[in-house]
N, C-alpha and C positions, 0 to 999 in steps of 0.2 A: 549561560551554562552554570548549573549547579557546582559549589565547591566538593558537595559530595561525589561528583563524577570526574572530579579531576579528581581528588584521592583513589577513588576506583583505578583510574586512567595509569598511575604510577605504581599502584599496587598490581594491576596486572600486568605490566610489564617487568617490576620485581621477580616476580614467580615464573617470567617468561614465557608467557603467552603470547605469541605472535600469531601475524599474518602476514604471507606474502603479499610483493607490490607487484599488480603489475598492468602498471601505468608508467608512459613517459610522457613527454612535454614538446612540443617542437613551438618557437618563440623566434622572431624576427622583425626585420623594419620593411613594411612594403613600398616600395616608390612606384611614381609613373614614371613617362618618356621622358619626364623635363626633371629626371630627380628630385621631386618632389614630396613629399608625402603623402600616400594616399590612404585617405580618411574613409572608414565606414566598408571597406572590404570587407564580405562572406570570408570567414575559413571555418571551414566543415570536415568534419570526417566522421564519418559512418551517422551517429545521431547526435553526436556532439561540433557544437560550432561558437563561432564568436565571431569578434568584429575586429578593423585594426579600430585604434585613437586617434587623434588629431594628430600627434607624430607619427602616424604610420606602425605605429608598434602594436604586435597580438601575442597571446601567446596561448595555445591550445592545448589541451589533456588526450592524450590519443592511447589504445592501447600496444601494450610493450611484447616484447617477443613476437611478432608475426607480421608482417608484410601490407601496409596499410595506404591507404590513397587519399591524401590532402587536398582540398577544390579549395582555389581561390576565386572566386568572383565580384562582380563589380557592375552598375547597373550602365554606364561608360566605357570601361577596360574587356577585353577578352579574357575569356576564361584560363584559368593557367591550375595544375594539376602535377604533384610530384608524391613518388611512392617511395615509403621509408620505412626500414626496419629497426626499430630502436628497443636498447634495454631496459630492463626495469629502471623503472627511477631517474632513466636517461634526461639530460635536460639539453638540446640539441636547435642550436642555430643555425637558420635557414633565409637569407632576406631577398626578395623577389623585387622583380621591375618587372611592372605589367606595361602593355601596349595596347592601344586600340586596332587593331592588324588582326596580331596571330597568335593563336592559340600558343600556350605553352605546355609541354610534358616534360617530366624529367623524374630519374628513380636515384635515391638518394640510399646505400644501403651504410650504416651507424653500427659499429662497435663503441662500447663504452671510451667516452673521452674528457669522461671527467676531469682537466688536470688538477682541479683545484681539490677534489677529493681527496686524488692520489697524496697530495702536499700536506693536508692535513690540513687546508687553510678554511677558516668560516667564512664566509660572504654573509653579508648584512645587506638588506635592501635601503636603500636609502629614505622613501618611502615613510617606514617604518621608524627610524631615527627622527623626522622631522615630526611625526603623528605624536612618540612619546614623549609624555611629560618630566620638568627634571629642573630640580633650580637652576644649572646648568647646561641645558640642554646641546645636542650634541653627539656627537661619534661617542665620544669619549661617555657620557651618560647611558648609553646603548652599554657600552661594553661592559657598568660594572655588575648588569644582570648576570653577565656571562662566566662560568665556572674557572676558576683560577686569577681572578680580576677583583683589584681587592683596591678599596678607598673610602674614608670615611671623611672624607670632606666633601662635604655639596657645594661648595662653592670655589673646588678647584677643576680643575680638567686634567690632572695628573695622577697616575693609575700603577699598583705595583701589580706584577704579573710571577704568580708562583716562587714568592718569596723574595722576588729582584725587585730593586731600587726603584726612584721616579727615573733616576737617568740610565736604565737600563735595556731603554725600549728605542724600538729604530720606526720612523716615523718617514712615510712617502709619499710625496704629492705627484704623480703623472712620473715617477721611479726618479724621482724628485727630491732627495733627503733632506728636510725642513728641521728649524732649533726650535728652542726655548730661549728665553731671556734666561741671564744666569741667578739677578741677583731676586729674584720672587722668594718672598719668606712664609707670606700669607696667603691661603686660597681667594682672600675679597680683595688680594692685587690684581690680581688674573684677569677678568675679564672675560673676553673671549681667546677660545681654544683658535690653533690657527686654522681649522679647515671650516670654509664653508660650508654646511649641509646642501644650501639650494644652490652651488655649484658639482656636486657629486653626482657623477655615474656609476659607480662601482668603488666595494669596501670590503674588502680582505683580510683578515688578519690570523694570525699564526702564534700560537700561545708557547711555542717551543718546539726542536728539532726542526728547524727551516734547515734551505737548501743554503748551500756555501757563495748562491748569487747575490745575499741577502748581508747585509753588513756585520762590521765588528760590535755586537750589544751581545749580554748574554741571555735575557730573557724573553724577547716578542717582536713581532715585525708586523705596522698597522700599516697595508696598501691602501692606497686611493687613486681612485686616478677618476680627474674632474671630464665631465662631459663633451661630446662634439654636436652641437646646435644642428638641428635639418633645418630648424625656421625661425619666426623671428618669438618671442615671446617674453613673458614678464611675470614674475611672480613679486609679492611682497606680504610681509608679514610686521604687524603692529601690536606690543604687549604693553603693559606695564614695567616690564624689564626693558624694553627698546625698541628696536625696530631693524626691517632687512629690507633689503630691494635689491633683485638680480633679473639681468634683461641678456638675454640670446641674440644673436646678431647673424644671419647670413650673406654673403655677396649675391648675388641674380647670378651668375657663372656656377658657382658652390664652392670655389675654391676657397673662399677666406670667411673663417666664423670664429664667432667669438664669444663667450660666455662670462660676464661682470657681475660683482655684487658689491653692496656695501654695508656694512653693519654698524650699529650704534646699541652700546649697551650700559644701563646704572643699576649697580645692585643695592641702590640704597632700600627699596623695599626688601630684601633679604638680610642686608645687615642692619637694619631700622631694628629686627626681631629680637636681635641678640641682648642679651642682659645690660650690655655695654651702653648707654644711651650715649649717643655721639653727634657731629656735625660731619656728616660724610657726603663728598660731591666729588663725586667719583668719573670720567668719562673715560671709556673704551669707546672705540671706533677703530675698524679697516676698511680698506679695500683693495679687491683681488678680481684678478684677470685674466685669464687664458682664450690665447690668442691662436688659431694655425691655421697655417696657408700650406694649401695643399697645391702645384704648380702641375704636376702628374704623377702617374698611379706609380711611381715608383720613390717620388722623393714627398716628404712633407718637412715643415718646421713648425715650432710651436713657440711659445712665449708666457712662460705663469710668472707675473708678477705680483707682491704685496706691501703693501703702507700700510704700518699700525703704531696707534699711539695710544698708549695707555695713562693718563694725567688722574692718579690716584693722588685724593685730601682727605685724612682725616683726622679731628679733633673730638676726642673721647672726652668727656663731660663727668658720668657716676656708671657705677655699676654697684650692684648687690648679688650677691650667690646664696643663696641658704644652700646648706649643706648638714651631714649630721643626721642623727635617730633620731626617732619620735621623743624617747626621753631626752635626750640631751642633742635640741635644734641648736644649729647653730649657723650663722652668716658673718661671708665678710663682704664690707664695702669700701668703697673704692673712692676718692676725689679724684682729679684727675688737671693738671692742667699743660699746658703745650700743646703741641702737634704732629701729624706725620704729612709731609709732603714725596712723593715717588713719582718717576715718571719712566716711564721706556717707550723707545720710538725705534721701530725694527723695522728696515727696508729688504724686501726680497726680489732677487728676478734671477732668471735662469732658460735660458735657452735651449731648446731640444733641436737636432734634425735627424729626422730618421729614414733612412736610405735602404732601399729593399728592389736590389740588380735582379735577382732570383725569388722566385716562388720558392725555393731551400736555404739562402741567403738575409739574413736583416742586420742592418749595420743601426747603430746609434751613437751621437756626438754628445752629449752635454755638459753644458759651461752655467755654472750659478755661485752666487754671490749674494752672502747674507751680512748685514748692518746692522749692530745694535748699540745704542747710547743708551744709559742706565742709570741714574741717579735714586739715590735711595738717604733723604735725608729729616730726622726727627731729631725731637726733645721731647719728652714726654716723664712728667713728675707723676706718680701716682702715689698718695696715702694713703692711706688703709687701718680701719678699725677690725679687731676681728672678736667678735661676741656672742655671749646667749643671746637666745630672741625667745621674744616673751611668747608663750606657748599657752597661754588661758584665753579659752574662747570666749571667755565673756570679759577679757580684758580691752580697757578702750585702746592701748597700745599693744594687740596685736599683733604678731609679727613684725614687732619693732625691737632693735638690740636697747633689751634692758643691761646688760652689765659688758663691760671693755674686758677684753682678758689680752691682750694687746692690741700697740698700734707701731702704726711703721712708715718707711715710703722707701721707695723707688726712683732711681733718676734714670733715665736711658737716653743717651747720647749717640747719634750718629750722622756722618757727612762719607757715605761709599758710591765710590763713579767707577762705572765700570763702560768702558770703549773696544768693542771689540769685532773685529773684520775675517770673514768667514768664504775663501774663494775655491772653488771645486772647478775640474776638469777631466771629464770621465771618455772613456772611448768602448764599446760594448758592439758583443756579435754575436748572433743564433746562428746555427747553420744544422738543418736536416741532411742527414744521409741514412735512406732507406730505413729502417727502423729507429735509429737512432736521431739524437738530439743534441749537438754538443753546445755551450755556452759559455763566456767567457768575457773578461772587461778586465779592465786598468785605470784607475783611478788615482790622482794626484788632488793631494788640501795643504792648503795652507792657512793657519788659525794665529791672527793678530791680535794679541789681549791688550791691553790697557788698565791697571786697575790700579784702585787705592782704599783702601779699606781704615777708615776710624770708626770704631765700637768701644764703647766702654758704660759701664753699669756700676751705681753706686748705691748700695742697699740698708738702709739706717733701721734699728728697730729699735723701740724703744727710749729712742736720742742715742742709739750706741751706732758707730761706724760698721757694719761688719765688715770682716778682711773675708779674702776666700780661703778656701779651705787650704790650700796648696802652702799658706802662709802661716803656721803654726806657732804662735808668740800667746805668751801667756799674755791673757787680761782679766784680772780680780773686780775688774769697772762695778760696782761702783765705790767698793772697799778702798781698793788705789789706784793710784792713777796710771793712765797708760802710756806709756811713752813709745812705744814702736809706732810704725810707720802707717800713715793714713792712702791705702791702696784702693783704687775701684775693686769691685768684687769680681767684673771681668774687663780684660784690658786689649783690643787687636787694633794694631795699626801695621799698616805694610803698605808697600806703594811695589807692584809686579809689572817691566814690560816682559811679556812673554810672547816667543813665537814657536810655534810647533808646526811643519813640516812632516807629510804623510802620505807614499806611497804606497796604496794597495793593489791587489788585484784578487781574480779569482777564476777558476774555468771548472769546470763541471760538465756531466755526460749522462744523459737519460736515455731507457730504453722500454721497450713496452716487447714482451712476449707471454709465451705461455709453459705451464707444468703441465703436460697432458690438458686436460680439458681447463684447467683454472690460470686464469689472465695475471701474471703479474707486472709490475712497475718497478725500476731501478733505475736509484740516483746515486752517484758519487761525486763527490768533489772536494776542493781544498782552496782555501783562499788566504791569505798572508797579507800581512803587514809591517812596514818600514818606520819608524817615528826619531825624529829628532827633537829634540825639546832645548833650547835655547834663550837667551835673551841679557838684559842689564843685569850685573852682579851675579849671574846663572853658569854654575859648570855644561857645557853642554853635557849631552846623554842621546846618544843612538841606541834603537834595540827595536826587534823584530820578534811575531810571531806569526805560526806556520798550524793553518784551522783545517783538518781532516773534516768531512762529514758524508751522513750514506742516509738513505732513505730504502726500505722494500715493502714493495705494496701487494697485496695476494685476494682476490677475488674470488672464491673458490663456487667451483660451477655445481651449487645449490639450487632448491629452489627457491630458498631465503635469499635476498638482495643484501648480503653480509661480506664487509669487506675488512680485512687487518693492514695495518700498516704498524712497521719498526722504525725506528728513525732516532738518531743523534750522530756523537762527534765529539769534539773539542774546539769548543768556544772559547774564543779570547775578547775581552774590554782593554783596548790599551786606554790609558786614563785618558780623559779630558782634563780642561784648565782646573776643574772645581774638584776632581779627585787626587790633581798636583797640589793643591793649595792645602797646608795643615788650618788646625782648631787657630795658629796665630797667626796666620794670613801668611804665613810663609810659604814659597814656591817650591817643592822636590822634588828634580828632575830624575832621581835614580829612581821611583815609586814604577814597580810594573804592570804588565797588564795582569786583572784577574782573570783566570781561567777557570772552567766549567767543563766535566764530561758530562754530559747531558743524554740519558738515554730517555725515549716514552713511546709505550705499546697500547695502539689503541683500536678499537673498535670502531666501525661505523653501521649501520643497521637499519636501511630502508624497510617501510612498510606502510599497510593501508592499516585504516582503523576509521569504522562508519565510513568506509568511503571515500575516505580521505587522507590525504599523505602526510604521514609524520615519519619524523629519523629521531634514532638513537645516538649517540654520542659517548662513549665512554674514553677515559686515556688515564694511565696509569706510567708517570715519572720518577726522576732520580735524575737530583744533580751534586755530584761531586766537586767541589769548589775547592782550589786552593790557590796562594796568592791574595787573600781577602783584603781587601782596602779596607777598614772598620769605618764606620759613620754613624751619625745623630741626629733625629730626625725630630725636629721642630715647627710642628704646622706642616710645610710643604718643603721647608729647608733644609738640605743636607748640607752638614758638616763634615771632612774626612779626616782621619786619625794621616790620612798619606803618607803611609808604611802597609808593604805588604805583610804585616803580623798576625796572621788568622788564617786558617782554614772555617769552611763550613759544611753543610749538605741543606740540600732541601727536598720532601716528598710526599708524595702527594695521590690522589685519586680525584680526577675531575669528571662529573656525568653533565647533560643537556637533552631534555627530550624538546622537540619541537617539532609544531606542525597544527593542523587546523582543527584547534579545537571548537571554536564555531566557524563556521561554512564559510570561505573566502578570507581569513586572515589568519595569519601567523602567531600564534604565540610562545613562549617557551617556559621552561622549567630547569633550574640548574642547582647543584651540588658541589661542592669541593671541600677536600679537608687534604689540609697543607699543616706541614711540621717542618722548618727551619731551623737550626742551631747553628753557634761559629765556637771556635775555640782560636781564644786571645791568648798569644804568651806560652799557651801549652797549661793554661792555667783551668779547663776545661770546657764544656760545652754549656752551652747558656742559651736563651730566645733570642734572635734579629731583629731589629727594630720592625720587620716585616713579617713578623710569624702570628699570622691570623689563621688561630685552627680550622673555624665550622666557616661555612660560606651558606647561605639557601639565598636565592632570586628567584622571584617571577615577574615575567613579563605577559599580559594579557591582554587582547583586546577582542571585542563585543561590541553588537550593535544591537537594537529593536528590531527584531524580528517583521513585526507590522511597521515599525517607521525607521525605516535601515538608515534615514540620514542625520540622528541620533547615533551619536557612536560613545563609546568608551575606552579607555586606555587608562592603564593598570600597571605601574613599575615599585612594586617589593623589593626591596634587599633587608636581610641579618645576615650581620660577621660578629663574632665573636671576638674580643676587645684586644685589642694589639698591645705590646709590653710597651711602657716610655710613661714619659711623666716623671719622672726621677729630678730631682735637684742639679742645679747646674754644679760643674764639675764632681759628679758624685761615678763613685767608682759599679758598673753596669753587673757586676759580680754581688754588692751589695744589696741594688735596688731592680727587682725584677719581677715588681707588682704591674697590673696590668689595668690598662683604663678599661669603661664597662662596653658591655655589647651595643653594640652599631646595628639599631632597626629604623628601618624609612621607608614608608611608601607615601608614593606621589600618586596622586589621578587627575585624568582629566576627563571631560566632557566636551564634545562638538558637535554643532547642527551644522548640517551643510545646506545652506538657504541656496547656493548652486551649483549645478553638476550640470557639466558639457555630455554627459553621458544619456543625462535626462531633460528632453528640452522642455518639460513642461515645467519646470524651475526657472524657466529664463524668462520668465512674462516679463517683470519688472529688473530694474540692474543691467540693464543692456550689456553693459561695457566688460563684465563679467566673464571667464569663461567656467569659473571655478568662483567661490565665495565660502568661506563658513567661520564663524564665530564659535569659541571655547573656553568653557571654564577650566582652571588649574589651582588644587591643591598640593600644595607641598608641603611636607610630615603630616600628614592625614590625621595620625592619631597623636601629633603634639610630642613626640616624643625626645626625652634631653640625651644628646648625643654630645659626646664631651669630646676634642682633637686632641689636647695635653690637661695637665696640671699647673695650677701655679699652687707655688711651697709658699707659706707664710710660717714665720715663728712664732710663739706663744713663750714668752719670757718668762711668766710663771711656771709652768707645767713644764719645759724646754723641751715641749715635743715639737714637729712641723708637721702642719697640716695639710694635706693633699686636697687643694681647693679645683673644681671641673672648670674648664673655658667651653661652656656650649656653646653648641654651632643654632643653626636659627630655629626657630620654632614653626608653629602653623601657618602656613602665609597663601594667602588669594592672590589668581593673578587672572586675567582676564585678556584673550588675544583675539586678533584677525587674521585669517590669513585671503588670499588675494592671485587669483593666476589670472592674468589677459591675455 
């Protein structure tokens, strides 16, 4: 598809030209007698049909509003047959067990039951996520196409959502709350993100105004919840970045299944690119489990466990930056000698059982416990020349620093461990009464820290010491001599045992009626929190808060498939260890939680277009912050001011159109523009380390028409440049220039040499059920995308120069992937 038909495509919906939808979907897993999956089942209805998969899964296009009759057949099975009346745009599961015997009927009639519409929440297919390309590929890569999703590191898996933090997002594995390591500074620590792609069933997520079942963060809530295996299976996938292998497990009864992987990933072809030439030997590796045994239809257990070790080396070598106009070029380079050694090794496991006495009753247990050791230790010298560069094309030095205008160096010093023990114990219950939905849980944490922090940085220019700024001693160097005191320029050393102690809970009540003809949805709830904060040399500190929140949804009986929904509340963050901790590794136990009113009114907007379904997306927010924690954000690393000293706001308009823009696959198109400010002191309003105005993504993919097993995939992003980059200790009222705009697109290409769908690809490769190889570019068009600044001084001039740290450039990678 032409670019000029997708401008068309957004242009006509600008002006609002629509079309009603009216199609729905009915999608299910079929089994036979022996629970099994059965493969290659008719479903038909009227002239439209398909097939199930090898898992038994179909899922069919039927028409909406009127009384329709679904045939399943089988060339083995008896015919089976059930009548449904579903809404526009309805997406309605139905899963069948056929027999060799007897016939089946059954009439099925469907009011809208979208819950996830109602919530506001997006589903991502999973599917999709593993198909697109991304130096880090992943959930989290998916998400920054999406509007209100902002990050400009490709090399981390960390994401701010409508002006909030990286530690502002609530993260759930099988309703599962999973961490981070604390001490990551740099996105090429990272590695991998903790969720398996080719363990995932279903992905969720909620960009703001969630329900009060959802935890204490103020800005976003990513569900997941990983697979239940019907049979036995294998996928695996081989790049230049690493490799994965995950296998499906069933018992011959079906009670006990289980789903593994394992990962192995080096990003040294991504950070090879960077300016920086270095010695990097880097290893990420996990692996992750979910386990559940099901004993009878009333009780199950489950079991997700994970082992990950991250053994980050690296040893920086030279760098060069040119930087500067065309008249006056200019670079600075870099020697470089020492090293960084890091390592984190984080255990998870967590036990579910979930107990369901009633068809109106569901109870759930869960017990989990998270492990992390952390070592984070370097020495790293860097000198630095900072100069013209020779600028005559017919010069044999070339782009070489003809003249010094300073030189300098750097020493950075550090030995930080951090040890810390994370145990949860939750107790949760749904219970239906005739229209209603009540909900409700209780949750007890307890959070073990351990840490020790030694940082210190010594910055010489010129052969002169410098002091930090905070140290104001006259020095005439090199007229007289200096006699004050020789200080690193930054100094934290602290040793915290902390423990914090945290009772929550929450209950909430939904209900589904109507206004005369038009359906709506209603949520209320409130959920509170208990925190004690404690430990060595620590005053205790109790304190509590108390989170209202409401949702209303309104359908109105159109013949447009157009639905609104209201939704906020009062959000609280009580801090974590890192929002306790000041800039000097000090612990503050009186620091409170920030709080957020949070309102957002949003649109949803089904329709057809060529035939095919696409949704609108609009939502338009406001968040009122006060209580602000300040912080500084460095690469991936937040620092806190830990003082509540700041109010803020944040707001915004987020759109998403998506839907088939060629014939059988998904793509989308997003918008956002966010404005964030805080006021420090009362001294006034200023940018957040997080206030990235424009947002545009697209995501797209494409096949050959005459050879469909040729595919293409398509991930865009521009944000416009976030404030930072400022000199260490420099006052944020002073410097509040902005780094440059953030543009990336990745593509890939894949043949699929075989498809279980099409047997005449399986001549050769037996063993196969699936095969296909693919190329991957990453920054397409080479573009320099800078994360911070680094300040160099120029002695003569005594200005400092705002020198870019780009992230990688163009880089090939080359994969497999593999299903048996």
């Amino acid at each position: 598809m032409g670019l000029n038909k997708i401008i068309l495509v957004v242009l006509f919906f600008c002006f609002g030209v629509v079309t009603s939808a009216q199609t729905a979907r009915i999608k299910g897993v079929i089994l036979d007698k022996n629970n099994q999956p059965a493969t290659n089942v008719n479903v038909s209805c009227q002239s439209v049909g398909t097939r199930s998969n090898v898992n038994g899964f179909y899922i069919l296009t039927v028409p909406a509003n009127q009384k329709v009759v679904v045939v399943f057949s089988h060339v083995s099975l008896k015919k089976a047959t059930v009548a449904v009346n579903l809404k526009s745009d309805e997406d309605y599961e139905f899963n069948l067990v056929m027999n060799d015997k007897d016939e089946q009927m059954g009439e099925v009639v469907v009011t809208v039951n979208n819950k996830k519409r109602v919530q506001g929440i997006t589903t991502i297919e999973p599917a999709t996520i593993r198909k697109i390309p991304g130096a880090n590929a992943g959930v989290e890569n998916i998400l920054k196409s999406m509007p209100g999703f902002n990050s400009n590191n490709e090399l981390s898996t960390q994401y701010a959502v409508r002006g909030g933090n990286y530690d502002e997002n609530l993260v759930y594995v099988n309703e599962i709350e999973v961490y981070r390591p604390f001490l990551i500074r740099s996105g090429q620590q990272e590695g991998l993100s903790f969720t398996n792609t080719d363990l995932v069933q279903n992905i969720d997520f909620s960009a703001g105004g969630f329900q009060a079942k959802y935890g204490d963060k103020l800005s976003s809530v990513l569900d997941i919840t990983y697979r239940t295996p019907t049979q036995f299976g294998a996928v695996a996938e081989a790049s230049f970045l690493g490799a994965s292998v995950a296998v499906d497990a069933v018992s011959k009864n079906g009670k006990w299944s289980e789903v593994s992987g394992i990962r192995y990933r080096n990003n040294s072809l991504l950070v090879n690119s960077q300016e920086t030439q270095s010695n990097y030997t880097p290893t990420f590796a996990d692996f992750q489990t979910n386990v559940n045994f099901k004993p009878s239809d009333k009780l199950e257990f489950s079991f997700l466990g994970n082992i990950s070790s991250n053994d980050y080396k690296y040893q920086p070598l030279t760098r060069q930056t040119n930087f500067g106009t065309i008249d006056d070029p200019m670079a600075l380079l870099i020697y470089y000698e020492g090293q960084e050694k890091d390592k984190y090794t984080t255990v998870f496991g967590a036990v579910k059982t979930t107990y369901t006495p009633s068809k109106n009753s569901t109870y759930k247990l869960i017990a989990s416990a998270y492990h992390t050791q952390e070592q984070e230790y370097y020495d790293i010298l860097a000198q630095y020349r900072l100069g013209e560069v020779d600028a005559n094309l017919g010069s044999e030095n070339f782009g070489d620093v003809k003249f010094t205008r300073a030189i300098g160096g750097q020493l950075n010093h550090a030995r930080n461990d951090l040890d810390a023990l994370i145990v949860n114990a939750e107790l949760k219950g749904i219970h239906n009464w005739k229209k209603n939905q009540f909900e409700w849980g209780a949750k007890f944490t307890r959070e073990s820290i351990r840490d020790r922090v030694i940082e210190w940085e010594v910055i010489d220019s010129a052969g002169f010491s410098i002091n930090p700024p905070k140290i104001l001693l006259k020095n005439d160097q090199p007229y007289a001599p200096y006699t004050g005191p020789l200080v690193p320029y930054q100094n934290v050393r602290a040793t915290n045992f902390v423990d914090i102690n945290r009772f929550s809970g929450y209950v909430q009540w939904s209900r589904k009626g109507y206004i005369g003809d038009n359906e709506i949805w209603m949520n209320a709830g409130v959920r509170s929190q208990n925190w004690t904060v404690s430990g060595d040399g620590i005053t205790s500190s109790t304190q509590f808060t108390f989170s209202p929140r409401a949702q209303f949804s309104i359908k109105p009986n159109w013949n447009k498939d157009m639905f609104f929904r209201l939704s906020g509340g009062l959000y609280h963050q009580p801090p974590s260890y890192r929002e306790l901790r000041d800039a000097d590794g000090v612990v503050q136990p009186e620091v409170k939680a920030q709080q957020s009113i949070h309102i957002v009114l949003s649109n949803d907007y089904s329709f057809k277009m060529w035939e095919r379904p696409f949704k609108m997306v609009s939502e338009i927010y406001y968040k009122a912050l006060t209580d602000v924690n300040p912080y500084t954000l460095d690469n991936v690393r937040i620092r806190y001011a830990a003082a509540n000293n700041a109010k803020a706001y944040a707001q915004g308009f987020d759109f998403r159109l998506n839907g088939e823009f060629v014939p059988g696959t998904e793509s989308w198109f997003s918008f956002g523009y966010l404005k964030t400010e805080e006021n420090r002191d009362g001294k006034g309003y200023i940018s957040r380390p997080t206030d990235q105005r424009l947002k545009f993504a697209l995501l797209f993919q494409d096949y050959m028409p005459k050879i469909p097993s040729i595919k293409l995939y398509l991930n865009l992003v521009y944000n416009t440049g976030l404030p930072g980059g400022s000199p260490s200790y420099s006052d944020p009222y002073l410097y509040q220039n902005r780094l440059n705009d953030y543009r990336r697109a990745d593509v890939g290409f894949s043949k699929v040499l075989i498809d279980e769908q099409n047997p005449s690809t399986k001549r050769w490769l037996q063993p196969f059920k699936e095969l296909a190889i693919g190329l991957e570019i990453f920054n397409l068009f080479d573009n320099q995308n800078a994360i911070t600044n680094t300040w160099v001084r120029d002695v003569y001039s005594k200005n400092q120069y705002a020198i870019p740290n780009y992230m990688t450039t163009r880089v090939f990678n080359v994969k497999v992937n593999m299903r048996f």
